[in-house]
Each structure stands twice: as structure tokens, then as C-alpha cells.
C-alpha positions, 0 to 999 in steps of 0.5 A, spaced: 500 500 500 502 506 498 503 512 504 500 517 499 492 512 500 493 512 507 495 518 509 491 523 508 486 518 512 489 518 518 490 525 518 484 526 518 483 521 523 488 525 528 485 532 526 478 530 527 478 528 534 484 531 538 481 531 544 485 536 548 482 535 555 482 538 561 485 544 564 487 544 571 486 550 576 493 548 579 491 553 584 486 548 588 490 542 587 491 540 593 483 542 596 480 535 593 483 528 590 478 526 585 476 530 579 470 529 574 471 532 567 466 534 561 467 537 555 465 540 548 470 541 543 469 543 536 475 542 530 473 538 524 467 536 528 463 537 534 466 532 539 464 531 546 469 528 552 468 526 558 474 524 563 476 522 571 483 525 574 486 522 580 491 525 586 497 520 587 501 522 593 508 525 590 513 530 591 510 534 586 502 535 585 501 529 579 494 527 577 493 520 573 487 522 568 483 517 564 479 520 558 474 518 554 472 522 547 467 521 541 465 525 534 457 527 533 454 524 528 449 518 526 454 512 529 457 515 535 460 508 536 465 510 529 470 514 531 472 515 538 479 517 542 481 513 549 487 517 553 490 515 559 496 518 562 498 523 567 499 531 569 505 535 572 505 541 575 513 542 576 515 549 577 512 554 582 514 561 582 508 565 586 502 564 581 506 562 575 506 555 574 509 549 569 505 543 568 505 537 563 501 532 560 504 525 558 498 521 554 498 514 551 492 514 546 487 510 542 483 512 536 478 508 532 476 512 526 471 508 521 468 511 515 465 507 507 473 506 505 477 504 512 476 502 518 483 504 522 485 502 529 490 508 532 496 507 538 499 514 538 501 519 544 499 526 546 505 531 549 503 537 552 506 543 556 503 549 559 505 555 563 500 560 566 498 564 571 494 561 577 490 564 582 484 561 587 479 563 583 482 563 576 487 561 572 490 563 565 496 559 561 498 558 554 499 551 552 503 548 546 503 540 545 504 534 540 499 529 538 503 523 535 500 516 531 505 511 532 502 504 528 496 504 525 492 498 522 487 499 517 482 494 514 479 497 508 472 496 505 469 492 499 468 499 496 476 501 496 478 495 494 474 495 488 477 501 486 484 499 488 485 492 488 492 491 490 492 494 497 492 490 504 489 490 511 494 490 516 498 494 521 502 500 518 509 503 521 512 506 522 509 513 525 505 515 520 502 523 522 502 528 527 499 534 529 502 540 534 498 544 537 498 551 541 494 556 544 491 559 550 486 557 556 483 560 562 477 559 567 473 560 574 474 556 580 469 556 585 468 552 591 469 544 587 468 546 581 471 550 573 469 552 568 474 553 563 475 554 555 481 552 551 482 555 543 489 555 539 491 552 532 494 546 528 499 544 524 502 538 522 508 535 524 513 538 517 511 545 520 508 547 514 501 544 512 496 546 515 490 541 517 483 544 513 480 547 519 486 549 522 483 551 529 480 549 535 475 551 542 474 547 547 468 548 552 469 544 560 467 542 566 471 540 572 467 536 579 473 536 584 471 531 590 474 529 596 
């Protein structure tokens, strides 16, 4: 199979689900453990995301995340995104604070040529101004696709007979994005926006839709 038929899927597969996840108000990390996430992120479709942070007992604030996100459409089952992984804040001066996120991430996206299954990552960093009832920060990170194994359609295969289902390495597409967040914070709760840009991995080419925004919701429990 030759990378110029696969490509374009697959970042189309990356653009159309980032999946940025949720900002934290470093600030209130050590009022609660738990922290329940919901989101609403708009890129090439309107994707909605629902996720769980954990606070693990460490030298450095360190929550461990599990997201869920998926794409609107008629079949919610056909494209998704699972990401698992961990935050850091690092550095602390006053308000100013640094924070990362590291991320394994697992994509499905499926349309009337191909079926595509994704391993990849997700490498985000932010830094920003952090008080108890808001915050503002600047982000900048990398989301990676790694292997991917296709499994084409009766239809493709009829226009392109040669081609073959399997895994494809080694990585295959990525997308950088940056841009800025901020939010309220109330008693066990923010509310937060992210918005920014894409651009693909050579620094050149820009997805169709090179924007996003990003609307969510964090429940902090004891």
C-alpha cells in the first residue's frame, strides 16, 4: 500500500478528534483528590469528552487522568479517542506555574473506505498564571500516531485492488498544537475554555480547519 492512500486518512483521523482535555486550576490542587471532567470541543467536528483525574501522593502535585472522547454524528460508536496518562505541575514561582501532560492514546476512526485502529501519544506543556479563583496559561503540545492498522472496505478495494489490511509503521502523522486557556474556580468546581491552532508535524501544512475551542467542566471531590 502506498503512504500517499493512507495518509491523508489518518490525518484526518488525528485532526478530527484531538481531544485536548482538561485544564487544571493548579491553584486548588491540593483542596480535593478526585476530579470529574466534561467537555465540548469543536475542530473538524463537534466532539464531546468526558474524563476522571486522580491525586497520587508525590513530591510534586501529579494527577493520573483517564479520558474518554467521541465525534457527533449518526454512529457515535465510529470514531472515538481513549487517553490515559498523567499531569505535572513542576515549577512554582508565586502564581506562575509549569505543568505537563504525558498521554498514551487510542483512536478508532471508521468511515465507507477504512476502518483504522490508532496507538499514538499526546505531549503537552503549559505555563500560566494561577490564582484561587482563576487561572490563565498558554499551552503548546504534540499529538503523535505511532502504528496504525487499517482494514479497508469492499468499496476501496474495488477501486484499488492491490492494497492490504494490516498494521502500518512506522509513525505515520502528527499534529502540534498551541494556544491559550483560562477559567473560574469556585468552591469544587471550573469552568474553563481552551482555543489555539494546528499544524502538522513538517511545520508547514496546515490541517483544513486549522483551529480549535474547547468548552469544560471540572467536579473536584474529596
Amino acid at each position: 500500500m502506498k503512504k500517499n492512500q493512507f495518509i491523508p486518512a489518518l490525518l484526518f483521523l488525528l485532526s478530527s478528534n484531538i481531544g485536548f482535555g482538561q485544564a487544571i486550576n493548579w491553584n486548588r490542587i491540593n483542596e480535593q483528590k478526585h476530579i470529574v471532567n466534561i467537555n465540548i470541543a469543536a475542530d473538524y467536528a463537534l466532539n464531546y469528552a468526558t474524563g476522571y483525574a486522580y491525586k497520587i501522593k508525590s513530591k510534586r502535585p501529579t494527577l493520573l487522568n483517564a479520558e474518554y472522547s467521541f465525534s457527533s454524528g449518526g454512529n457515535l460508536a465510529d470514531d472515538f479517542k481513549i487517553k490515559t496518562g498523567t499531569q505535572i505541575r513542576w515549577w512554582q514561582s508565586g502564581n506562575f506555574q509549569v505543568a505537563s501532560k504525558l498521554k498514551a492514546v487510542f483512536r478508532r476512526f471508521h468511515n465507507d473506505y477504512a476502518r483504522l485502529l490508532n496507538f499514538g501519544s499526546d505531549l503537552s506543556s503549559s505555563a500560566g498564571y494561577y490564582k484561587h479563583h482563576w487561572f490563565a496559561a498558554a499551552e503548546i503540545g504534540f499529538d503523535k500516531a505511532i502504528v496504525t492498522h487499517f482494514r479497508h472496505s469492499d468499496l476501496y478495494k474495488a477501486n484499488f485492488p492491490g492494497v492490504r489490511d494490516g498494521w502500518y509503521e512506522p509513525s505515520t502523522g502528527g499534529n502540534f498544537y498551541y494556544g491559550l486557556q483560562g477559567g473560574w474556580s469556585g468552591k469544587n468546581k471550573d469552568v474553563y475554555i481552551n482555543f489555539g491552532k494546528l499544524i502538522q508535524q513538517d511545520f508547514s501544512t496546515a490541517p483544513m480547519i486549522p483551529f480549535y475551542a474547547e468548552v469544560g467542566f471540572n467536579l473536584r471531590l474529596k
